[in-house]
C-alpha positions in Angstrom: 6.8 -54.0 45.6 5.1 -53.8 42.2 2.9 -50.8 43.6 5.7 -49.2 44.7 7.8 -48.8 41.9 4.4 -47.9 39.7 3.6 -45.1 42.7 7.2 -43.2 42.5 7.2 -43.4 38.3 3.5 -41.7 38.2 5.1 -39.5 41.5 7.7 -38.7 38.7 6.4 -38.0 35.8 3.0 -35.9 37.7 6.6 -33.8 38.9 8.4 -33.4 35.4 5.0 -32.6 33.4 4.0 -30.1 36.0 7.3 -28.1 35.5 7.0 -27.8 32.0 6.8 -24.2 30.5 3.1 -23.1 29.5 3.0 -22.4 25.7 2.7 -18.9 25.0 0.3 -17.3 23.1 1.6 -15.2 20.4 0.4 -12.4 19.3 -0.2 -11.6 15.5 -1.4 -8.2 15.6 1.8 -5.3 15.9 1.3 -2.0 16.4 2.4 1.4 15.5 2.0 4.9 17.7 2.6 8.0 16.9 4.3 9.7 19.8 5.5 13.5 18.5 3.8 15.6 17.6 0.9 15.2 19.3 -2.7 15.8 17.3 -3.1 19.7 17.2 -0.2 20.8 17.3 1.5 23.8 16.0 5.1 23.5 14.8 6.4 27.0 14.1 9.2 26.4 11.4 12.4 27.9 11.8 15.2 25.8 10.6 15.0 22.9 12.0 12.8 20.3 10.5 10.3 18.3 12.1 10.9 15.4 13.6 8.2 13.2 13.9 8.4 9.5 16.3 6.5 6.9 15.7 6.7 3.7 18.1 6.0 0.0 17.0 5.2 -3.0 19.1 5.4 -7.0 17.9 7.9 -5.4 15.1 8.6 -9.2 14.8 5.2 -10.0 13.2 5.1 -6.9 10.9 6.9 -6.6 7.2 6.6 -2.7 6.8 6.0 0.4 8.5 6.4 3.8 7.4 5.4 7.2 7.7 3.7 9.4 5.6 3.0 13.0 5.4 -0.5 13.8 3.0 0.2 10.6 1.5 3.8 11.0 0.4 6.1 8.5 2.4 9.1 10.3 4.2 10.4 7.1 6.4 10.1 3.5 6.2 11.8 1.0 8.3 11.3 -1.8 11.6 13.5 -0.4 14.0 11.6 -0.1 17.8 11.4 3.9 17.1 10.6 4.9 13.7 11.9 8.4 12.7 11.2 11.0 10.1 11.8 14.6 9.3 10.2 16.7 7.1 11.2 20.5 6.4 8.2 22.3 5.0 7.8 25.3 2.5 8.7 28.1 3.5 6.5 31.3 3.5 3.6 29.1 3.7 1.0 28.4 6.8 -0.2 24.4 6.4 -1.7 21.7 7.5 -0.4 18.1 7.5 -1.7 15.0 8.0 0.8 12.8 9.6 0.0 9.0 9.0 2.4 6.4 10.2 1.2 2.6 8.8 2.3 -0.7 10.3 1.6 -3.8 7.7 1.9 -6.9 9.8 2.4 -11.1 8.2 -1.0 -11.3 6.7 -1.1 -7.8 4.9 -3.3 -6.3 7.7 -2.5 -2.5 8.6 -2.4 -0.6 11.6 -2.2 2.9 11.8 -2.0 6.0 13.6 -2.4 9.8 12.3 -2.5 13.3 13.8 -2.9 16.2 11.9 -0.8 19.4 12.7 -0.5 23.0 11.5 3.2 24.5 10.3 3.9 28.1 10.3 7.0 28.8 8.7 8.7 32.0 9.7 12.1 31.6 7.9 12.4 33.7 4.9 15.8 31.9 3.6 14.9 28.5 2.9 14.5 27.5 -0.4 11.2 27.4 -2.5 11.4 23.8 -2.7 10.0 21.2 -0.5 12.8 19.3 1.1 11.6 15.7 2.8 14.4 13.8 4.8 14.0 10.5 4.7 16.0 8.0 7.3 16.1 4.4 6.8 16.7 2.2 9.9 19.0 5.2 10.9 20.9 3.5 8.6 21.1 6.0 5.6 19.2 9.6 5.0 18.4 10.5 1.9 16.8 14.0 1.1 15.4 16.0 -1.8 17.4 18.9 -2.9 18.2 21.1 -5.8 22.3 20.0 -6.7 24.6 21.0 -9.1 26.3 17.8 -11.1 29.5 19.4 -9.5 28.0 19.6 -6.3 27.1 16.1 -7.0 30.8 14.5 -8.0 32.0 16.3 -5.0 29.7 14.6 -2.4 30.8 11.3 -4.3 34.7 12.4 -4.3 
């Protein structure tokens, strides 16, 4: 009876251990992607700024990410999509190096760039660089010439 009762428990627990979840591996290494523009391009200005995408993966192992254009940060956030615009000169032909930067936990980066040319063809923009910055499209902030008037009113 003994031999019974000792073959169903081991029956039983060989049953409950083999249903048990397999640990998964996690994976400490995100990722970031630049997905527009695409290396090469040519953006032909004409108002609109452009927007540039970058995708991350494992967000949840990363503590920044941002993107930069020739070294001077535009966007910085976690979000699934990252997303920037920049407005170039105008009257001026250029190339840009897009960078977008993933740091992950341990301080490691990952990274992604593309360099692209920019034509501008509108002759009414001002002479000023303006670079849009959006934050977890949470806020936008942008660089622009404003009167303190101009100013109080926006905070009015």
């Amino acid at each position: 009876m003994n031999k019974i009762i000792i073959s169903i428990l081991s029956l039983i627990f060989l049953i409950v251990s083999s249903c048990e979840e397999p640990e998964e591996t996690i994976n400490l290494q995100g990722s970031i992607t630049i997905q527009s523009p695409y290396d090469g391009q040519e953006f032909i200005y004409a108002g609109q700024p452009l927007e540039i995408i970058a995708i991350i993966s494992n967000k949840e192992v990363a503590t920044s990410a941002y993107i930069s254009i020739n070294n001077n940060i535009i966007s910085s956030g976690l979000s699934d999509t990252l997303k920037a615009y920049y407005e170039p000169n105008s009257n001026i032909n250029q190339e840009v190096n897009v960078e977008a930067i993933l740091i992950n936990n341990e301080g490691e980066p990952d990274s992604d760039n593309v360099t692209i040319s920019i034509n501008s063809i509108d002759q009414n923009t001002m002479s000023s660089e303006i670079v849009f910055m959006d934050v977890d499209d949470e806020f936008k902030m942008m660089r622009t010439p404003v009167t303190n008037r101009q100013f109080l009113n926006f905070l009015n």
